[in-house]
N, C-alpha and C positions, 0 to 999 in steps of 0.2 A: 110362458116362462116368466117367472119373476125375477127385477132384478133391484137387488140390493147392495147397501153399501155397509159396512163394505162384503168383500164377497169373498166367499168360503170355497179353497182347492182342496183335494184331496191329494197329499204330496204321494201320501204314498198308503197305501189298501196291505194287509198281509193275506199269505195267500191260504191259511186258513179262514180268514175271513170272506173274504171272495168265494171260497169254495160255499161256503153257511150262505151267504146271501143269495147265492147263484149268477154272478154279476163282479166285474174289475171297476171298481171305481176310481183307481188310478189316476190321479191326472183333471178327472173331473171336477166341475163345480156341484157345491151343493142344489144349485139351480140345475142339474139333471138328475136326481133321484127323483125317479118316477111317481113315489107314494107322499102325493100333499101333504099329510096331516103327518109324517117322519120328516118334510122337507123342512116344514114350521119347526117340530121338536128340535132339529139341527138348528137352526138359529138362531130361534130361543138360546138353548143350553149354550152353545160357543159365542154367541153375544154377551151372553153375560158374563163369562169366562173374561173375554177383553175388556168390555166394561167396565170389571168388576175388579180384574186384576189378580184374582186369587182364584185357586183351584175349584171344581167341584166335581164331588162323588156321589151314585148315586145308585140304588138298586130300582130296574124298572122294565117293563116287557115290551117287544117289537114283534108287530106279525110277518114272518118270513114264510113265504112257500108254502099257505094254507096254513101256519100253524104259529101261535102263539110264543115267541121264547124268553125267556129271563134272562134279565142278564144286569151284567154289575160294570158299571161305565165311570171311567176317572178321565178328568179332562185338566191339563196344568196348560198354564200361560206362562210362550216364553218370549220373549223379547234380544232385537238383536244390540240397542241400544243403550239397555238395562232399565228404559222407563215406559216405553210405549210396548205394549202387547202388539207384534205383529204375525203371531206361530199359535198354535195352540197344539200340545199333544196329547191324544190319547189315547187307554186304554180299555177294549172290551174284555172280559170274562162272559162267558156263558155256562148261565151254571150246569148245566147237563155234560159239559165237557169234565 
């Protein structure tokens, strides 16, 4: 397990989402998704999100369940303070939905 700073909870998973991955990540750190090279993309993307300060959007695929999916990923930064990023939220679309 890796561990980073800072470090990414999952507040909360919807439960079509859960059902698509096969998996509640509720609650979880990013440091328990099973698949390395999604654990990195996770970091990547919402590091930079805080970092950076500003949203980003993005069309890009994940392999789920044996199988490839598409999907359209929006991440905003929110802050409780109004100047430090400590939230990020976001949204998935799949496009087959």
């Amino acid at each position: 397990m890796l561990f980073r700073s800072p470090r990414f909870r999952y507040r909360l998973i919807g439960s079509h989402l859960t059902e698509r991955i096969g998996r509640d990540m509720t609650g979880k750190f990013f440091d328990d998704v099973p698949e390395p090279r999604y654990r990195e993309r996770l970091y990547d993307w919402h590091g930079g999100v805080v970092t950076e300060r500003i949203p980003r959007a993005g069309v890009t695929t994940r392999r789920l369940l044996d199988r490839w999916e598409p999907y359209e990923i929006l991440t905003l930064p929110l802050s409780s303070d109004g100047t430090e990023v400590d939230m990020t939220l976001t949204g998935i679309y799949y496009r087959d939905d």
